[in-house]
Every structure is written in structure tokens, then in C-alpha cells.
N, C-alpha and C positions, 0 to 999 in steps of 0.2 A: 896697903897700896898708897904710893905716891902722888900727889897732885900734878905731877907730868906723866904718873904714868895713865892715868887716868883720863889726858885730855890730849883729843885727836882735834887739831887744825886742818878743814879743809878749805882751798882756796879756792873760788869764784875766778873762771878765767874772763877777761877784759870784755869775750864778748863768749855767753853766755846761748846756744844753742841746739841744734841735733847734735853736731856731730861733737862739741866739744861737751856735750854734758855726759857722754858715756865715759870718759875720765875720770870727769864729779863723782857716779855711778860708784866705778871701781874703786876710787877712795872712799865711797862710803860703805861696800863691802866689807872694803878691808875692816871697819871699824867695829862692824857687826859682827864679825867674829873674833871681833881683839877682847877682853877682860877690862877696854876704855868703858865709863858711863857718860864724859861729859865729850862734847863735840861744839869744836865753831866752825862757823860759817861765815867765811870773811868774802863781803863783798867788795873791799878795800879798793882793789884792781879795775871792778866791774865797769865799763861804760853801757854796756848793749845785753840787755835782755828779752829774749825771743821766748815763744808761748813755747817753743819744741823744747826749751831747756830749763824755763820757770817750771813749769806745769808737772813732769816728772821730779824734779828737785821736791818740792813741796806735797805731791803727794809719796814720798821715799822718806821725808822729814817727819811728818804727820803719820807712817806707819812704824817707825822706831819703836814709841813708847809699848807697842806691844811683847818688845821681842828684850827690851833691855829695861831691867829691874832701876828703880831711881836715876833714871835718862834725866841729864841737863843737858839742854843746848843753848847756846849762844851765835848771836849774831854781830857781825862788825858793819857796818853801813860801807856804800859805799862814799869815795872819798869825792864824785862826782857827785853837787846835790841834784842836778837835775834825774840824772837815772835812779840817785837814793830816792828821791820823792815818786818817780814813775811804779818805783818797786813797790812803795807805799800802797800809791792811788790804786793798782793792780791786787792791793787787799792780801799780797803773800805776807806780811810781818803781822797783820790781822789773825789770818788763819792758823797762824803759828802761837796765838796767844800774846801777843806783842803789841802794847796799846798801839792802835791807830789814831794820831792827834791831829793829823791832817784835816783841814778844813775844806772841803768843796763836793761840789753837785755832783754827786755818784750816777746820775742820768743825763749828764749835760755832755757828756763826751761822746762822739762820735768815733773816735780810733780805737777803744777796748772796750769789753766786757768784764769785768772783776773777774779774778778764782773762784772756780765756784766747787765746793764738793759735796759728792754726794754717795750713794751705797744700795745695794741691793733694798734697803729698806726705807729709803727716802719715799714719799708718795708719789706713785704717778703724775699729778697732777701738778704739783712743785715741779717736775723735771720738766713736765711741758710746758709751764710758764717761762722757764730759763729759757727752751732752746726756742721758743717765741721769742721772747725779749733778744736775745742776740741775731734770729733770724731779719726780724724787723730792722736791727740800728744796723745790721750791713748792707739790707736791700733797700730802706726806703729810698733812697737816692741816685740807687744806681740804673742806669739807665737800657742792660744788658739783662735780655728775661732769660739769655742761659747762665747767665751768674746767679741772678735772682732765685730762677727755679734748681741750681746744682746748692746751692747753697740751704733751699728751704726742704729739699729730698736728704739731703747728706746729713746735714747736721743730728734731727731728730733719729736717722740711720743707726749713724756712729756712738751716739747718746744712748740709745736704745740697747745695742750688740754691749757697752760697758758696763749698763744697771741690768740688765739680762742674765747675760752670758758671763761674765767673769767672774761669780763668785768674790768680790773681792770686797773688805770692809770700809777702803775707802777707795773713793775716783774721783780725779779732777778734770773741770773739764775749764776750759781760757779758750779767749779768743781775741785778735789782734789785728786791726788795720793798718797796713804799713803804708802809709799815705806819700812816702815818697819812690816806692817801688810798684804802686798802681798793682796792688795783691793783699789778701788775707789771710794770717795762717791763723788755725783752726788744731787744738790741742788737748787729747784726752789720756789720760793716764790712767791706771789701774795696778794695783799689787792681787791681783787674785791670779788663777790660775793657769793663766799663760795661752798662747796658740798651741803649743804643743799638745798639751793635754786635751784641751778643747778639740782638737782636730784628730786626736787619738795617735798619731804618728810617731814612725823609731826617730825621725831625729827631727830636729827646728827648720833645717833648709826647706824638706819635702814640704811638712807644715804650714811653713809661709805659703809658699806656690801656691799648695792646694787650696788657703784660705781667701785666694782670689781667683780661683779655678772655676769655670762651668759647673763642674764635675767635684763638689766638695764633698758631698756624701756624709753631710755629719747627720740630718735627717731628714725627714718629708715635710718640712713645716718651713721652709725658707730661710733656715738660721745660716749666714755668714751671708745673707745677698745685699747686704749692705756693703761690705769690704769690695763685694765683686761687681757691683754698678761704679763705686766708686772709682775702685782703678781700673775699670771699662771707661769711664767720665774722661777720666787725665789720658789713658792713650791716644784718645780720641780726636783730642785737642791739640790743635795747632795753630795756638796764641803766643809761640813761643814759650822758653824755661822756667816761667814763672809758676806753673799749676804741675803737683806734686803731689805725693803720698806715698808717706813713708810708716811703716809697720814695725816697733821694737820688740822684741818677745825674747826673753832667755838671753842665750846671746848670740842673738842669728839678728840682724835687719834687712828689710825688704823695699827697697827705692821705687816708684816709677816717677816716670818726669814725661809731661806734656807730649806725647807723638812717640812712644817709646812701644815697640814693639813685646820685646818682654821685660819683667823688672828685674832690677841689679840684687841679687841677693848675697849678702858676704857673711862671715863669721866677723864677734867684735872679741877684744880686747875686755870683757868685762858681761855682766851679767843681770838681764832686768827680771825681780819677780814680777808677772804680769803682761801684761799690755801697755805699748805707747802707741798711740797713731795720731799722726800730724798731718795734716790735709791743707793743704794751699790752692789757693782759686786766684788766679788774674783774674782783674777788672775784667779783661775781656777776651773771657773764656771761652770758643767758639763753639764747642761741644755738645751738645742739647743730651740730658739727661731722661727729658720724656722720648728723644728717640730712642736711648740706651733701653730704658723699661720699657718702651713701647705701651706706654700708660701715661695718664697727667701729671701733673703734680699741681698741689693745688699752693698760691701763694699766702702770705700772712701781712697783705699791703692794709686791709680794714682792722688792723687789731686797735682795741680801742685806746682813744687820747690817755687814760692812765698809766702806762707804759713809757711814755715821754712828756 
């Protein structure tokens, strides 16, 4: 085997997302079933990376080395330093084995939460520190108790449904204040076993629906009422386009957007093992989640000063 034939280049488009990471996706398919072992990842191009297109990337990088014998990857920075060091501070060139030489306060930011990942096997009590620690640096401040409380029900939800339900060896979860668009997206990834199977169904579309359906029927114990409070949450609201959730599984995705009747569900160009889902909240999200459950939620405003 040749030294070209061996290395697959994949390129990092400029702005880095939902919708353009399912491209990344398909070129890294491709590669999975090429006879390549070495792969780069060139962020040369990149200015803008979003938690819906980091967050899968790095846990699809992170699940390679199981599937390809003597796996090298490589990384090209980007040629912007500002978004190469974001990429940094964001802990993705860490998690990949990549020294982090970057100097600063890992709790001193208010716009991100580092990558964080985790697995069936992680301790409960580690995962509810994480989805503490990020529920706290998106609410302390804000001044909207349907943000506060969509935010302190969803999170530990969605967090819960990935170390649960998807069987998968690894899960990422990120989280990102967009401080100039007054919203936060919220990004959990998974390579385990998908909606489909999870939901038992002949194909991905039905799948989706039904995994936000009343009428889910996977068992008596409440599993999927996290996915179905949530985009109950986002139809609800009417804050305007900014509050979302979107559902990647196989290669089916499932959209809803803020006052949306029903969600957009399409076939993609490419194929996820696992679960993606991306959840975005406006600042100010009108929607009240304890009316949705018709239940409290309790908030995380007293957690103690060693958190920050």
C-alpha cells in the first residue's frame, strides 16, 4: 500500500454546522470503508464552528479507532487564529489526543462549556455534575424563568435518553452561547444504536415522528418523554426562529422550529450511526415547560460557589 493510497483528506467547510456537517459525515464514510488508515482533517478554511457540527465530528473521530486497525489522524489548524484557538479552548484537539498548550481559565467563560464525553459507563453522578455545571453558566444570568426552567428540564432529559438508551461507547455532549444572536445551542451526539432500532420501526422517517409522538410505545416506563416535552417546548414558542430541534439518526433528519405545527422530516445524502440532537433556546423563549409537563421543574440557581 502506497502513502497516498492510504491517506484520505477531509476538508472542514468555512463554516462548520448542522447542515454542512452531514457532507463531513459522507466523507468520512467514505473512508470507513476505503482500505485508507491515515485521515486529515483540515480546518485550513474553517472560520465558524457550531456545537451541531463540532460535537458529531469529534465523537465520529473518537469512534474510528475501533473500526480501523493502526488508525492515524491528522489535524491542519485553522488558518484563522482566532477560531483555531476557539477550537482549542472548546477542548476538541484535547479529546483527540492533541496536546492542549493553551493557557486560560477553563471556568472563566461564560459563552461555552468544553466537550465533554461520556458512555454508558461513565458514573451517574459525573454526568450530573456536567449537566449542573452547564445548566448553572447558561441560567445564572438570565433573566427569563422559561429559559431557565427549558433549559434546567431539557438538558439532564437529553443527557439522560444518550447515557440510557443508546447503547453507544461513546457520547458527546457541548454546549454554546451565541452571544451575538440572543440563543443557545445545546449538542449531543452518540454512535450507538440509532432511533430506528430504538423505536423498533421498518424505516427512519416513521421512527423520527413516532420518537416525538404522544403515542411512542417503546414502553411503560416514560422512555423517549424527553425528545417529546422537548419538541412539544419549541412548537410552542413563539419567540420567533431562533428555538429548534433537530434529531439526526441513520440517514433520515427531523427539524422543528419555534410555532411549527409539525416537524420537517427529509431523507439526507449520507448516513449517521447513532444519534445527533441539537436543541437551541432563545434568550427568550416564551414557552413554559412546566406548563408542557404540567409538573415543576426545579432550578439549579443555589449550586455551590465551587462551580465558578
Amino acid at each position: 500500500m502506497t502513502q497516498t493510497q492510504s491517506l484520505k483528506i477531509i476538508n472542514i467547510p468555512s463554516a462548520l454546522n448542522a447542515k454542512t456537517v452531514i457532507e463531513v459525515i459522507a466523507k468520512l464514510n467514505v473512508f470507513m470503508k476505503s482500505s485508507d488508515i491515515r485521515v486529515v482533517i483540515d480546518f485550513s478554511e474553517t472560520v465558524f464552528a457550531a456545537p451541531s457540527g463540532l460535537t458529531p465530528l469529534l465523537c465520529y473521530l473518537r469512534d474510528i479507532p475501533r473500526y480501523k486497525d493502526k488508525f492515524r489522524g491528522l489535524i491542519v489548524h485553522s488558518n484563522n487564529e482566532q477560531t483555531d484557538k476557539l477550537i482549542e479552548q472548546m477542548g476538541f484537539y484535547n479529546l483527540l489526543g492533541i496536546s492542549d498548550n493553551y493557557e486560560w481559565d477553563r471556568d472563566s467563560t461564560e459563552l461555552f462549556k468544553e466537550l465533554y464525553c461520556f458512555s454508558t459507563r461513565t458514573p451517574e453522578n459525573e454526568v450530573i455534575e456536567i449537566n449542573e455545571k452547564i445548566i448553572y453558566a447558561f441560567t445564572k444570568l438570565s433573566p427569563n424563568d422559561n429559559y431557565k426552567k427549558a433549559v434546567s428540564w431539557c438538558i439532564p432529559e437529553l443527557v439522560d435518553n444518550a447515557r440510557t438508551h443508546s447503547h453507544s461507547n461513546e457520547c458527546v455532549l457541548f454546549a454554546q452561547k451565541h452571544s451575538r444572536g440572543d440563543y443557545t445551542e445545546f449538542c449531543i451526539a452518540d454512535r450507538g444504536v440509532g432511533i430506528q432500532a430504538t423505536m423498533g420501526d421498518n424505516d427512519i422517517i416513521s421512527a423520527l415522528k413516532r420518537c416525538i409522538s404522544p403515542e411512542k410505545g417503546i414502553n411503560s416506563q416514560g422512555m423517549g418523554n424527553g425528545l417529546y416535552f422537548t419538541s412539544e417546548l419549541i412548537k410552542h414558542d413563539n419567540s420567533g426562529p431562533k428555538s429548534s430541534l433537530a434529531i439526526l439518526s441513520g440517514n433520515a433528519i427531523l427539524r422543528i422550529t419555534s410555532g411549527s405545527d409539525y416537524p420537517d422530516v427529509q431523507k439526507i445524502n449520507s448516513f449517521w450511526n447513532g444519534t445527533v440532537v441539537t436543541l437551541t433556546l432563545s434568550d427568550n423563549i416564551q414557552s413554559s415547560i412546566e406548563n408542557i409537563k404540567n409538573s415543576e421543574v426545579t432550578l439549579t440557581e443555589d449550586l455551590p460557589n465551587f462551580y465558578y
